[in-house]
Backbone of each chain as ProteinMPNN parsed JSONL, in Angstrom:
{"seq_chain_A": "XXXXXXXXXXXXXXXXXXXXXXXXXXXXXXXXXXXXXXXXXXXXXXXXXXXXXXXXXXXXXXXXXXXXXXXXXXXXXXXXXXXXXXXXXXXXXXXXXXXXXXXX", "coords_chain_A": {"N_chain_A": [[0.827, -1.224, 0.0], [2.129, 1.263, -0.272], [2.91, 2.426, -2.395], [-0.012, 4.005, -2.669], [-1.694, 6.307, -1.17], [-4.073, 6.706, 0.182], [-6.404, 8.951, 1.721], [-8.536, 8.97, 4.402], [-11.895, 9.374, 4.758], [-11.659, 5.735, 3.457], [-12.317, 2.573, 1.955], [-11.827, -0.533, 3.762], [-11.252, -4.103, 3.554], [-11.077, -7.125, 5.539], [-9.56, -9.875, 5.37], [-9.844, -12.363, 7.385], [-8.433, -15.625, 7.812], [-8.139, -19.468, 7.388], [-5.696, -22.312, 6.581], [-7.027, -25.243, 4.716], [-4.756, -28.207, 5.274], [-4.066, -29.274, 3.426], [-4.047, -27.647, -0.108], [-4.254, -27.594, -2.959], [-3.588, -25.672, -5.824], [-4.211, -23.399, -4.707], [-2.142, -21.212, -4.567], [-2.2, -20.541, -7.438], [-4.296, -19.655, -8.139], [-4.349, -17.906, -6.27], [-2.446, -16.004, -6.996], [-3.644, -15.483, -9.96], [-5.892, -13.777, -8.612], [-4.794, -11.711, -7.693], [-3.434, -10.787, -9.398], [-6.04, -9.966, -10.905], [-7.259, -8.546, -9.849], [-6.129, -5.866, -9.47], [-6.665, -4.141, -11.575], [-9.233, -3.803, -11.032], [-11.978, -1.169, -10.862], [-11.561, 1.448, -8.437], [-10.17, -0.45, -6.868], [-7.417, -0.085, -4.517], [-5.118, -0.686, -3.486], [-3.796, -3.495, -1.445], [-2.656, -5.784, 1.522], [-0.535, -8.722, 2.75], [-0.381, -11.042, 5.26], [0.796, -14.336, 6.598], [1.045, -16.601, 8.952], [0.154, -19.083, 9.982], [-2.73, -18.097, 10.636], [-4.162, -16.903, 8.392], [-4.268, -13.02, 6.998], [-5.307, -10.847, 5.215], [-5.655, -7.487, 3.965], [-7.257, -5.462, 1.674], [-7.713, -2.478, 0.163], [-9.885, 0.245, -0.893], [-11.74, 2.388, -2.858], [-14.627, 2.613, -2.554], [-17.831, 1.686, -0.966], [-19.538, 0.412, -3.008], [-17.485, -0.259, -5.066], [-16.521, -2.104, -3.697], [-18.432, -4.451, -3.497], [-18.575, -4.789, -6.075], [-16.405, -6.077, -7.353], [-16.633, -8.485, -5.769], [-18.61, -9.397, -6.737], [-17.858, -10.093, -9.293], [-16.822, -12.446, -12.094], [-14.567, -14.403, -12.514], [-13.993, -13.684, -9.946], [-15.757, -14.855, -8.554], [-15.523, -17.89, -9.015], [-13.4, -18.441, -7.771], [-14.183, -17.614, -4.964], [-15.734, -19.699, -4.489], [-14.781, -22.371, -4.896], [-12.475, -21.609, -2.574], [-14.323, -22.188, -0.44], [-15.157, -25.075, -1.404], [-12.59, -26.201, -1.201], [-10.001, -25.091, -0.364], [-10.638, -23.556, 2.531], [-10.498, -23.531, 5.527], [-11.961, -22.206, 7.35], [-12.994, -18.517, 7.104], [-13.474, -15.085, 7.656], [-14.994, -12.302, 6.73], [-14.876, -8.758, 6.403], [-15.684, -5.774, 6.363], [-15.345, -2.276, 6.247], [-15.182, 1.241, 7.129], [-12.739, 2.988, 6.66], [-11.842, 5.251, 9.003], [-10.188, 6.712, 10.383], [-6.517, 7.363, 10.154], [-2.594, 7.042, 11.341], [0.462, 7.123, 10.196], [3.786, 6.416, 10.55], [7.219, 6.35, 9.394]], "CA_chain_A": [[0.0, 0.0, 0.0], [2.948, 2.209, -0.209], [2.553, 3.833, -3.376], [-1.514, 4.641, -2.342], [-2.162, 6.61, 0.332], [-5.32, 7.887, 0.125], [-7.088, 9.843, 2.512], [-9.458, 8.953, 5.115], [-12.535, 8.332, 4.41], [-12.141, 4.973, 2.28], [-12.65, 1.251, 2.927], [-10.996, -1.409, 3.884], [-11.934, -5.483, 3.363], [-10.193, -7.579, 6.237], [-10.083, -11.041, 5.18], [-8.953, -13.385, 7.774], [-8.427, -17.435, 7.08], [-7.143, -20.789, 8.221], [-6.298, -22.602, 4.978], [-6.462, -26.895, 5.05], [-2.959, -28.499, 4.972], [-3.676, -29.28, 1.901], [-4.453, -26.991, -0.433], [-3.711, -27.587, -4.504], [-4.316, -25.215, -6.585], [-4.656, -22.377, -4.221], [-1.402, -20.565, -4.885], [-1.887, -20.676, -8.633], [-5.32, -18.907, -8.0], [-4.329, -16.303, -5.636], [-1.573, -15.403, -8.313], [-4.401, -14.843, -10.519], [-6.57, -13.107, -8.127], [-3.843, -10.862, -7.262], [-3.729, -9.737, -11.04], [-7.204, -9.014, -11.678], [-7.984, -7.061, -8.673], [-5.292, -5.12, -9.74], [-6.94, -3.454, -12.732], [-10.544, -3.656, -10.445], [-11.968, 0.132, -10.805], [-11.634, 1.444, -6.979], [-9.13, -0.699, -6.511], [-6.492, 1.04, -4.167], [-3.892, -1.958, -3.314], [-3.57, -4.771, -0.547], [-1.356, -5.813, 2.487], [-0.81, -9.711, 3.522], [0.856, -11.758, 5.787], [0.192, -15.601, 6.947], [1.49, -17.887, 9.408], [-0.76, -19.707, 10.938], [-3.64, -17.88, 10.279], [-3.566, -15.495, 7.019], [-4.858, -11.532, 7.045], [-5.005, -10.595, 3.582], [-5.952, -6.128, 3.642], [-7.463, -5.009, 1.061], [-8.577, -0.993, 0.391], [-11.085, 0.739, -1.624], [-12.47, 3.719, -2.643], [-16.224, 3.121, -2.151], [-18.464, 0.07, -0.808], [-20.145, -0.218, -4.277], [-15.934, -1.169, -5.692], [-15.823, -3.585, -3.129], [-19.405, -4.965, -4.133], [-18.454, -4.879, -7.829], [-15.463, -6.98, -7.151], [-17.344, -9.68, -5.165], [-19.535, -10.362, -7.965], [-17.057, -9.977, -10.456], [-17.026, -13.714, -12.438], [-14.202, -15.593, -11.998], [-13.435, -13.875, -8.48], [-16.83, -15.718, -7.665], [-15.476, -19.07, -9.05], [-12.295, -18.246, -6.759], [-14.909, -18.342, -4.077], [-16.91, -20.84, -4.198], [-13.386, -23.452, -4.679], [-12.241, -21.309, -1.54], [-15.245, -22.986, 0.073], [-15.002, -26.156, -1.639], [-11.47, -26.719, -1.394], [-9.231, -24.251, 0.375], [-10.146, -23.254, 3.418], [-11.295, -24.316, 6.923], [-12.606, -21.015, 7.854], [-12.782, -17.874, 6.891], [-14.21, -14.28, 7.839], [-14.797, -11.05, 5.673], [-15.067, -8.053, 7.337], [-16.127, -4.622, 5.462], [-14.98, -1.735, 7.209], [-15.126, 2.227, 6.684], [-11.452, 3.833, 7.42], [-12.007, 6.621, 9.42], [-8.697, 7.671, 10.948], [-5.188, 6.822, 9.699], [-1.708, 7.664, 11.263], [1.448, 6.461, 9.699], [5.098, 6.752, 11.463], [7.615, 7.493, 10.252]], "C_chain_A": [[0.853, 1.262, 0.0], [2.771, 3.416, -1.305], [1.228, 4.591, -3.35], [-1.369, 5.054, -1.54], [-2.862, 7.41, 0.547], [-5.956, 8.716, 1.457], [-8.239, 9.65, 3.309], [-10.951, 9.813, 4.826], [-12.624, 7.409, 3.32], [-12.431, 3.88, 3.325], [-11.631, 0.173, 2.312], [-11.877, -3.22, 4.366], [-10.629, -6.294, 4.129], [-10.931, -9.023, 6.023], [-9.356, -11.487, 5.699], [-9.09, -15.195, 7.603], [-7.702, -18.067, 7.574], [-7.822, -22.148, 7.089], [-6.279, -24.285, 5.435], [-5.043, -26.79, 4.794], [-2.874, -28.506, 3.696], [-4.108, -28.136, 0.822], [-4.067, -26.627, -2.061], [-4.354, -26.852, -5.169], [-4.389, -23.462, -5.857], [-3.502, -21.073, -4.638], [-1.447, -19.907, -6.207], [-3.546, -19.32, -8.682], [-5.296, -17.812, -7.085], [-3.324, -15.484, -6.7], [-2.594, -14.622, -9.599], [-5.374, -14.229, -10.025], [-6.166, -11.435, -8.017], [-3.43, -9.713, -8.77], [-4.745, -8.79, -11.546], [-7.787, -8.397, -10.882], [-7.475, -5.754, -8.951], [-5.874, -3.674, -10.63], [-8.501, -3.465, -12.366], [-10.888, -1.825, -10.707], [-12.408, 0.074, -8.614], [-10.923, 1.159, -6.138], [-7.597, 0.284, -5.456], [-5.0, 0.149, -3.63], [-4.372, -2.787, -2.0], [-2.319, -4.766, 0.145], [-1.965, -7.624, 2.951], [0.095, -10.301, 3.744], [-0.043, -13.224, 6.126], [1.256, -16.109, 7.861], [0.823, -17.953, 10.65], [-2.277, -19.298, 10.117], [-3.227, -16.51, 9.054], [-4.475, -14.192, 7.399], [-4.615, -11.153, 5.652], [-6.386, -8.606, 4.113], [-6.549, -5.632, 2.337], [-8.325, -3.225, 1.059], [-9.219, -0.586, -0.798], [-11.534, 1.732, -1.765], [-13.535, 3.523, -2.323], [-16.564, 1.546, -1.967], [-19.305, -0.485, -2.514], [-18.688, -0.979, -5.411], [-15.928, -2.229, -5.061], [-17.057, -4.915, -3.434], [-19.216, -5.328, -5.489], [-17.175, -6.427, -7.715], [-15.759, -8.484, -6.512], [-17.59, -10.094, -6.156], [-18.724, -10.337, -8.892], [-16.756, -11.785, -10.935], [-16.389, -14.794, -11.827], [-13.258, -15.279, -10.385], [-14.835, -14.888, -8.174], [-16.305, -16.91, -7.475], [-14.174, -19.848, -7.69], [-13.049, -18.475, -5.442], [-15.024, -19.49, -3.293], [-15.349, -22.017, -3.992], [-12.726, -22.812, -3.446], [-12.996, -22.236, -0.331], [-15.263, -24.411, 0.393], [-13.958, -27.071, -1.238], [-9.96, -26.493, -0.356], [-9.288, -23.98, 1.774], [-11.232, -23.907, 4.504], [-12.41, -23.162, 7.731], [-12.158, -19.771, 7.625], [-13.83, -17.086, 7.409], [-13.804, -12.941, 7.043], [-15.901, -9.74, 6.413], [-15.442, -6.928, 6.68], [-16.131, -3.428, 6.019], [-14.769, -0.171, 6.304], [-13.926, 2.523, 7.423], [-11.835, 5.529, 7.642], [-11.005, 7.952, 9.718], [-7.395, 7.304, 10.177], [-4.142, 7.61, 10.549], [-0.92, 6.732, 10.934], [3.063, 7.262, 10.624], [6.158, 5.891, 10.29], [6.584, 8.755, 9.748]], "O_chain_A": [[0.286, 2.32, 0.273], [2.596, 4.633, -1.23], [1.182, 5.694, -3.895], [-0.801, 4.35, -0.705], [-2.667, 8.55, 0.967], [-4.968, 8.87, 2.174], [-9.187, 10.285, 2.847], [-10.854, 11.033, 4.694], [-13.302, 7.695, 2.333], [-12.644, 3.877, 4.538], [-11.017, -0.01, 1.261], [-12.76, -3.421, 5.199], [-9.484, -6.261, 3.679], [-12.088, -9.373, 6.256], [-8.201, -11.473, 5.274], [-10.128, -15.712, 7.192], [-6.704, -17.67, 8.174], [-8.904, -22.66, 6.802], [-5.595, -24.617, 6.403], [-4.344, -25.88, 4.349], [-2.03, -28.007, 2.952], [-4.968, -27.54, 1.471], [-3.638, -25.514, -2.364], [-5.562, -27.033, -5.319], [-4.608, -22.481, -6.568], [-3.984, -20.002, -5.008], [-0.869, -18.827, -6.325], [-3.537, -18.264, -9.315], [-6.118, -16.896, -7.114], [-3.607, -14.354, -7.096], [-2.377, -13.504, -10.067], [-6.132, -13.893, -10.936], [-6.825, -10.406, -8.165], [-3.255, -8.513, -8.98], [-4.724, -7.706, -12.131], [-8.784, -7.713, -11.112], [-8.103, -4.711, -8.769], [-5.582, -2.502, -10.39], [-9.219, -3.15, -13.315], [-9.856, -1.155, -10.73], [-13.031, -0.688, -7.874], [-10.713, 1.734, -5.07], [-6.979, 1.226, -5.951], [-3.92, 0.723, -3.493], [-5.522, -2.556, -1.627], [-1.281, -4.183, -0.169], [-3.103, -7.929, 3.308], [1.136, -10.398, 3.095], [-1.262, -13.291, 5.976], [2.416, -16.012, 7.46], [0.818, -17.36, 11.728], [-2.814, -19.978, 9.243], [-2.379, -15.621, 8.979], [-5.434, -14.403, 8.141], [-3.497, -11.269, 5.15], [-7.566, -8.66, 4.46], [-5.52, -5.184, 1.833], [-9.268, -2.896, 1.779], [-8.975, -1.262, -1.797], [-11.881, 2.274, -0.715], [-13.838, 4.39, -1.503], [-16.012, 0.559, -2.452], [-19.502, -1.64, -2.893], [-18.814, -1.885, -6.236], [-15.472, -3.272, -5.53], [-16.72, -6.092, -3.57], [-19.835, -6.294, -5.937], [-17.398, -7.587, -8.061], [-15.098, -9.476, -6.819], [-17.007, -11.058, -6.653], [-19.355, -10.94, -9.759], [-16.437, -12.468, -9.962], [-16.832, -15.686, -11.102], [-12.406, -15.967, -9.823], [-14.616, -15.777, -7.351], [-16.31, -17.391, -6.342], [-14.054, -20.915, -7.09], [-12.683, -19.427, -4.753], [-14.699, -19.993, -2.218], [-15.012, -22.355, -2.857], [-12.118, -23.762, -2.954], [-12.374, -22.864, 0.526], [-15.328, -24.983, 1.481], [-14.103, -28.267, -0.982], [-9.193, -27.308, 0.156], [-8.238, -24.083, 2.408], [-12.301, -24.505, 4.375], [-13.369, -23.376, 8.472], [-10.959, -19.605, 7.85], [-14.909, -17.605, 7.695], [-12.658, -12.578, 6.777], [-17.079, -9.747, 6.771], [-15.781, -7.565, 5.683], [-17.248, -3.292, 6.519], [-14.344, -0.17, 5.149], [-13.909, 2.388, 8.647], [-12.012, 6.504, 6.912], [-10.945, 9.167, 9.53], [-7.785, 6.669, 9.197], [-4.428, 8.798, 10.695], [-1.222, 5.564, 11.181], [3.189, 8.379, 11.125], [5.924, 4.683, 10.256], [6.662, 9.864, 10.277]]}, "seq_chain_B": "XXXXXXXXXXXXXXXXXXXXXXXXXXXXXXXXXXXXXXXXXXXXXXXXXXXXXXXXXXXXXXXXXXXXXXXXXXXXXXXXXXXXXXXXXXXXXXXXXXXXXXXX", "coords_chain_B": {"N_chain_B": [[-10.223, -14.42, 17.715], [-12.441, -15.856, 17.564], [-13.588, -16.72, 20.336], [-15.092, -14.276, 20.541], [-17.552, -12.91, 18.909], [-18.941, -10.149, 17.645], [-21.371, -8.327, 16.561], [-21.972, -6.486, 13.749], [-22.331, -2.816, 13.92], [-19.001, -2.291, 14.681], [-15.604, -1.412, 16.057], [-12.649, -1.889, 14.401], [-8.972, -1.91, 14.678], [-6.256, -1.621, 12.636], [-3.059, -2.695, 12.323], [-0.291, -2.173, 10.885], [3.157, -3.012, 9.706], [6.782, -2.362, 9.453], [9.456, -4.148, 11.117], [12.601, -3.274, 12.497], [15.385, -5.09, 11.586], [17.258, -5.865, 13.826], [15.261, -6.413, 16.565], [15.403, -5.998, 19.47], [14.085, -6.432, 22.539], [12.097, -6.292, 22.148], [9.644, -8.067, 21.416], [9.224, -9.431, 24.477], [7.857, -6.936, 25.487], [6.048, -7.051, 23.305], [4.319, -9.2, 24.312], [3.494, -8.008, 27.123], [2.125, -5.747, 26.367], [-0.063, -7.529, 24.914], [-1.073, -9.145, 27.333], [-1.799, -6.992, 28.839], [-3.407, -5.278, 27.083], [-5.917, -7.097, 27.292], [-7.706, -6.696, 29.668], [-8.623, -4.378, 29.132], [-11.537, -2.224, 28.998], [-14.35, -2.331, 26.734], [-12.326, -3.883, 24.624], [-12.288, -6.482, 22.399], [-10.864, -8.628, 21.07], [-7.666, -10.018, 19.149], [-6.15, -10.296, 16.435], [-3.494, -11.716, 14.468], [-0.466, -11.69, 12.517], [2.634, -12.286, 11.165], [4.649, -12.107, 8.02], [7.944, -10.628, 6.884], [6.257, -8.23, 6.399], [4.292, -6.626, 8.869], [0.948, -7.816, 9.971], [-1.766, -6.848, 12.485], [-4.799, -6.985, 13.859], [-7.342, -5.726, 15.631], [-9.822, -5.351, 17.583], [-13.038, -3.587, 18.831], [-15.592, -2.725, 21.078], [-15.988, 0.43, 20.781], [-15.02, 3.402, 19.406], [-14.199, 5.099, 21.775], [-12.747, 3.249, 23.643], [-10.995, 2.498, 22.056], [-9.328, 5.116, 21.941], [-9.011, 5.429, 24.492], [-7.178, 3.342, 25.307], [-5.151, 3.756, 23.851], [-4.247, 5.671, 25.155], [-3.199, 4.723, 27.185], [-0.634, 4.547, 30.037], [1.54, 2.752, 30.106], [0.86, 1.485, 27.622], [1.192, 4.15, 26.417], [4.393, 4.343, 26.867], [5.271, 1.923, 25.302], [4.513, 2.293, 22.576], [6.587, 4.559, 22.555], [8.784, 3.18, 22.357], [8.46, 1.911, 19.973], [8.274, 3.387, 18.354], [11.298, 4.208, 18.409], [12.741, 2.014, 18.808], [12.149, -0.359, 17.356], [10.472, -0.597, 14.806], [10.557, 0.189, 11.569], [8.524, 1.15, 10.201], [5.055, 2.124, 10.102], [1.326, 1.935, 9.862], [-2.112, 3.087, 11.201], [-5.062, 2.12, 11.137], [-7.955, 3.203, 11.776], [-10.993, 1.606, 11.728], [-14.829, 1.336, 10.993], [-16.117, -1.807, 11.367], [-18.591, -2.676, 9.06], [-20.3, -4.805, 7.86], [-20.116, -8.289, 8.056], [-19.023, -11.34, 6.971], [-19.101, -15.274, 7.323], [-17.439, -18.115, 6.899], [-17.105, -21.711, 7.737]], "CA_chain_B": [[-11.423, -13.647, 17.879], [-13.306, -16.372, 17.848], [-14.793, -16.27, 21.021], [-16.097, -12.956, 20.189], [-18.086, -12.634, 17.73], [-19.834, -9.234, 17.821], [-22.372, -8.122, 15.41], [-21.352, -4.916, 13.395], [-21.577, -2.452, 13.674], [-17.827, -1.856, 15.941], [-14.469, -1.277, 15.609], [-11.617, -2.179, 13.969], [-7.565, -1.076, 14.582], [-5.462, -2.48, 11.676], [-2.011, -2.44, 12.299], [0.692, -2.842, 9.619], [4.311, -2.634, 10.235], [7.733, -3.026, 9.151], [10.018, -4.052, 12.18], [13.971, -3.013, 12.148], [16.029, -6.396, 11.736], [17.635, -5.958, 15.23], [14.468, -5.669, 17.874], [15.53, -6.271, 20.91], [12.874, -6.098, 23.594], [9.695, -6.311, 21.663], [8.92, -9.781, 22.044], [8.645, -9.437, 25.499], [7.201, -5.9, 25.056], [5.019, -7.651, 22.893], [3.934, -10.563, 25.741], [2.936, -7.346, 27.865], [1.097, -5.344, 25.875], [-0.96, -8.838, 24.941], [-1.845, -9.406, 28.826], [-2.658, -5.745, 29.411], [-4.913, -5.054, 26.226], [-7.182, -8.306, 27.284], [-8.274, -6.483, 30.453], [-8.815, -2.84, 28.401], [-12.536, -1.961, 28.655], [-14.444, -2.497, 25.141], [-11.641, -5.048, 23.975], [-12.743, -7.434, 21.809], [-9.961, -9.569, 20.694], [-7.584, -9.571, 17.919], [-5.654, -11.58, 15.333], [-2.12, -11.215, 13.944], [0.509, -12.398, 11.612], [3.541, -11.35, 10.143], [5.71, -12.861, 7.086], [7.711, -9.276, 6.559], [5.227, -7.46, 6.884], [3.23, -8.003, 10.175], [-0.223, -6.666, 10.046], [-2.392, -6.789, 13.576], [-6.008, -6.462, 13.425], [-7.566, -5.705, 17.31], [-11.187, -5.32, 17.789], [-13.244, -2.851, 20.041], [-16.894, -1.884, 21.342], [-16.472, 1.739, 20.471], [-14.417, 4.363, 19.279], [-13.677, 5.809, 23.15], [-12.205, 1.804, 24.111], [-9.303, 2.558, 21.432], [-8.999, 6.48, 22.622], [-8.373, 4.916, 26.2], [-5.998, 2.331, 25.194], [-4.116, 4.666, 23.069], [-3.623, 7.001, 26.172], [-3.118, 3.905, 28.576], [0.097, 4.821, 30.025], [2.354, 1.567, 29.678], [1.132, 1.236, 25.698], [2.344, 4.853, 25.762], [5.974, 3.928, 26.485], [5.582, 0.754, 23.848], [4.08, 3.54, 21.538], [7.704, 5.283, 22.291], [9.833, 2.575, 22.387], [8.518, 1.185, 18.965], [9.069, 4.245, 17.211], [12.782, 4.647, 19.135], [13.673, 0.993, 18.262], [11.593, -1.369, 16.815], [9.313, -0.161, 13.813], [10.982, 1.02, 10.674], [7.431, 2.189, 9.757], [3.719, 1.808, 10.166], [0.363, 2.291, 9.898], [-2.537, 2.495, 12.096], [-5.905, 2.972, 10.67], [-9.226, 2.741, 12.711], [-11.853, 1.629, 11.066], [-15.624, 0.971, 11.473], [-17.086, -2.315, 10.283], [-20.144, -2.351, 8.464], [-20.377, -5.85, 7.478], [-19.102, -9.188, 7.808], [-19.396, -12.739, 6.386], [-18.194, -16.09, 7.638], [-17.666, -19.505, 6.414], [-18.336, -21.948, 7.452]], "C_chain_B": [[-12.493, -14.628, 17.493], [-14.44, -16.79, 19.13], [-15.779, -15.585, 21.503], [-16.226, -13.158, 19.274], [-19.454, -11.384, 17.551], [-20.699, -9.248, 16.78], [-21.593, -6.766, 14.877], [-22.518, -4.129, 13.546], [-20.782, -2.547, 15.263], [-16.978, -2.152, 15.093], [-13.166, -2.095, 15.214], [-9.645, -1.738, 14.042], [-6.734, -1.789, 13.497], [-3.81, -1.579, 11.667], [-0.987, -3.01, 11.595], [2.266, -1.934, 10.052], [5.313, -3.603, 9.432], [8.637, -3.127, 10.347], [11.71, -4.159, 11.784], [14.0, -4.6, 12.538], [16.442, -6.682, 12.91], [16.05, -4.862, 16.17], [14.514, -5.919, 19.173], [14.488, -5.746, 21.667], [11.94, -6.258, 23.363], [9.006, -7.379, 21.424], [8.447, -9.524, 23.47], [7.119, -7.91, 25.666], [5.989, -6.52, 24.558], [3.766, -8.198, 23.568], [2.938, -9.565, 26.674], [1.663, -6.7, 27.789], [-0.243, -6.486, 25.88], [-1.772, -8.788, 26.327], [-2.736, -8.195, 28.626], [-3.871, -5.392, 28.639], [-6.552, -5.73, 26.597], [-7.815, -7.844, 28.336], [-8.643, -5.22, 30.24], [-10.416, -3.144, 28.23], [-12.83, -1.633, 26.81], [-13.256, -3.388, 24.192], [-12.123, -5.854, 23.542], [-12.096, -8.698, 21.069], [-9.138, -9.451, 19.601], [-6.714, -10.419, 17.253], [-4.323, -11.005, 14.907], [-1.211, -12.214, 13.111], [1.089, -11.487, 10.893], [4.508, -12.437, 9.237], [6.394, -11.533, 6.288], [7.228, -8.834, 6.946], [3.976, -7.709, 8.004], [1.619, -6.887, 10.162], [-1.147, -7.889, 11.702], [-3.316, -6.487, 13.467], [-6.642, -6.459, 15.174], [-8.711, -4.9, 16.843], [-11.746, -4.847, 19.068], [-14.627, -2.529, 19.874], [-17.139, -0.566, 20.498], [-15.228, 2.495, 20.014], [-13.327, 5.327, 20.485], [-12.978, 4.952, 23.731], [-10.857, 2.736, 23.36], [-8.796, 3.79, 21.899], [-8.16, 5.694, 23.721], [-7.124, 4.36, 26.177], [-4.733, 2.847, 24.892], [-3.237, 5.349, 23.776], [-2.992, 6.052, 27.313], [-1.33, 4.446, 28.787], [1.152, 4.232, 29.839], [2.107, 1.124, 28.391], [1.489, 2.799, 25.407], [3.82, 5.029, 25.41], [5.915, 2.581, 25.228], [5.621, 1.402, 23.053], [5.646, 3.871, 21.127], [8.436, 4.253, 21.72], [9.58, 1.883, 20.978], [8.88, 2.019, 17.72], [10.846, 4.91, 17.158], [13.689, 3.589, 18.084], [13.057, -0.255, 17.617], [11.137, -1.478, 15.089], [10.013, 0.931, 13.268], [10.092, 1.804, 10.05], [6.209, 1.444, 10.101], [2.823, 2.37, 9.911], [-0.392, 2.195, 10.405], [-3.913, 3.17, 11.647], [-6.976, 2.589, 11.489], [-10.31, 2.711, 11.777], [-13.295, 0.724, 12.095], [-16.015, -0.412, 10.532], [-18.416, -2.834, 10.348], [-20.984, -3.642, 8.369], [-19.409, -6.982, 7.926], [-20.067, -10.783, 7.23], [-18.716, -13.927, 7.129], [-18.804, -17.449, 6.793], [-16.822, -20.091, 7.545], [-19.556, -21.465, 8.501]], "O_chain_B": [[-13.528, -14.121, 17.06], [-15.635, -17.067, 19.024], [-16.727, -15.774, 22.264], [-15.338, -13.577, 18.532], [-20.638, -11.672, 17.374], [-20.753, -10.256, 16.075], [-20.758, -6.148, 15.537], [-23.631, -4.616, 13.349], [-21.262, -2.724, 16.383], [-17.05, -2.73, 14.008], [-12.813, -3.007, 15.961], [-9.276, -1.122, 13.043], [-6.646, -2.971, 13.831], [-3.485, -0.464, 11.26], [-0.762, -4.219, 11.646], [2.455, -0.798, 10.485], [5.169, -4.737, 8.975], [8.725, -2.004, 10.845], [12.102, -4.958, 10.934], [13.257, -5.24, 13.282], [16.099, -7.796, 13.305], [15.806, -3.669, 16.349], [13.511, -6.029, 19.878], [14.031, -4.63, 21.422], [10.944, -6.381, 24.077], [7.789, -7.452, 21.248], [7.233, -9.403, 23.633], [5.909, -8.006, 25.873], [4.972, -6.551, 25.25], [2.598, -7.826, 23.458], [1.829, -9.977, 27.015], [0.64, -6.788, 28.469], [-1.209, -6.379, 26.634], [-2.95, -8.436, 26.386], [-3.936, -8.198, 28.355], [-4.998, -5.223, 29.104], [-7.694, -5.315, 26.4], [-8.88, -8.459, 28.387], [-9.099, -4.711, 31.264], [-10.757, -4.083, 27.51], [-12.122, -1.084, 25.965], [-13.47, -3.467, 22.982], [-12.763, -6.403, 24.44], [-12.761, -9.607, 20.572], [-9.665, -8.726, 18.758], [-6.64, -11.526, 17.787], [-4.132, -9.795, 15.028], [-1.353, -13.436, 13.15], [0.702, -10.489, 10.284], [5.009, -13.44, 9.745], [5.83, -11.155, 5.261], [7.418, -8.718, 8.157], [3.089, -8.562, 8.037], [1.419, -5.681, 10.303], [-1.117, -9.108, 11.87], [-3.319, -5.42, 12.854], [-6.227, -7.378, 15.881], [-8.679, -4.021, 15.981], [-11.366, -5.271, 20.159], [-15.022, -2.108, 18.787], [-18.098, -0.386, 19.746], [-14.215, 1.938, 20.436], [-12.272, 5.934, 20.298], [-12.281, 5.496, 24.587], [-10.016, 3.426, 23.938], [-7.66, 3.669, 22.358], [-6.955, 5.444, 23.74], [-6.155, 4.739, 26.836], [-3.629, 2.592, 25.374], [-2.072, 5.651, 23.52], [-2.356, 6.54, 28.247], [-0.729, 4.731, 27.751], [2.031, 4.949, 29.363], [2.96, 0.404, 27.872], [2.038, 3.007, 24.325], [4.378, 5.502, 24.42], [6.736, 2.58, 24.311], [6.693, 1.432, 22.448], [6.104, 3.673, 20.002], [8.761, 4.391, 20.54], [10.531, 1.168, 20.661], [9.425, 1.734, 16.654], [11.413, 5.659, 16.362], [14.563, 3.772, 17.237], [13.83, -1.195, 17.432], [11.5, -2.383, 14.337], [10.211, 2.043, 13.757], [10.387, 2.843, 9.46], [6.271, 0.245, 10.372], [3.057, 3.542, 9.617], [-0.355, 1.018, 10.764], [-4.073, 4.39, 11.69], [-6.865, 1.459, 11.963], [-10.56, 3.688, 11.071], [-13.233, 0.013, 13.098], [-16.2, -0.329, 9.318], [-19.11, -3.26, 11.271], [-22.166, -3.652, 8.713], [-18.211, -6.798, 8.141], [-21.259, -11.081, 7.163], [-17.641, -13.605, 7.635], [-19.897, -17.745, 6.309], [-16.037, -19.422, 8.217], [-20.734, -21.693, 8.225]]}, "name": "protein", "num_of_chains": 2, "seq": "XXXXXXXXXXXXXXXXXXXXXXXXXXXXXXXXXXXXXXXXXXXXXXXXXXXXXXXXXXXXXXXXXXXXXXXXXXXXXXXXXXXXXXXXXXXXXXXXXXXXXXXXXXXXXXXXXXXXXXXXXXXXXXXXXXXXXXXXXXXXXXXXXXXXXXXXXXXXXXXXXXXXXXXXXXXXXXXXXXXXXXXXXXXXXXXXXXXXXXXXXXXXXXXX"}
């Protein structure tokens, strides 16, 4: 999120997860997730880390970008095989940024 | 934060950080903060992981919970001591959320 740094009020999509051991296929599909969000309109970038449990950040200009992006095709299909395949639990959080400070 | 599970709307703190290679102290530092937050009025629990980049997500009743915490006087010296010696940079945005989803 370094090169964005927009300005309070946007939003922010906190997706946390706890993936199976196994998990084929999933890497190859966040690689392509990670592309076409990219070029999402609204889009403003992402922050994630994992071990153990993953946090994947995502920000936004408006709740109707982050709505558009849900339904968007083959993020759905990304989904639903999230569901199917990937993970043990997950939660998606939808959140208005109100404040921000950054240091340095 | 699974044994909370509020309803939205409430708060969000999302903390993202880069930590200098040499941190001496902030593990334990760390350990402290942990205890003390869990007995912080309006606390709600919170989640973390870092690979690089460590992002912290901590969950609150209200808006006046994180004020408090902020001012508590032992997370004001961490406050110091992370921008002295720990934390090559960060961010700390408060957000409200609006929504959430879970699986399963």
């Amino acid at each position: 999120m370094e090169k964005h740094q927009p300005t309070p009020p946007y939003y922010a999509v906190i997706f946390t997860s706890v993936k199976h051991p196994d998990d084929a296929g999933y890497s190859e599909m966040a690689q392509l997730m990670e592309e076409m969000v990219s070029s999402q309109p609204g889009y403003l970038g992402h922050e994630s880390a994992r071990d153990g449990i993953g946090i994947t950040v995502s920000y936004w200009e408006s709740l109707e970008a982050i709505a558009a992006w849900r339904q968007q095709s083959q993020h759905r299909i990304a989904q639903s095989m999230g569901k199917t395949s990937w993970y043990e639990r997950y939660t998606v959080r939808i959140c208005r940024v109100e404040k921000e400070y950054r240091f340095p």
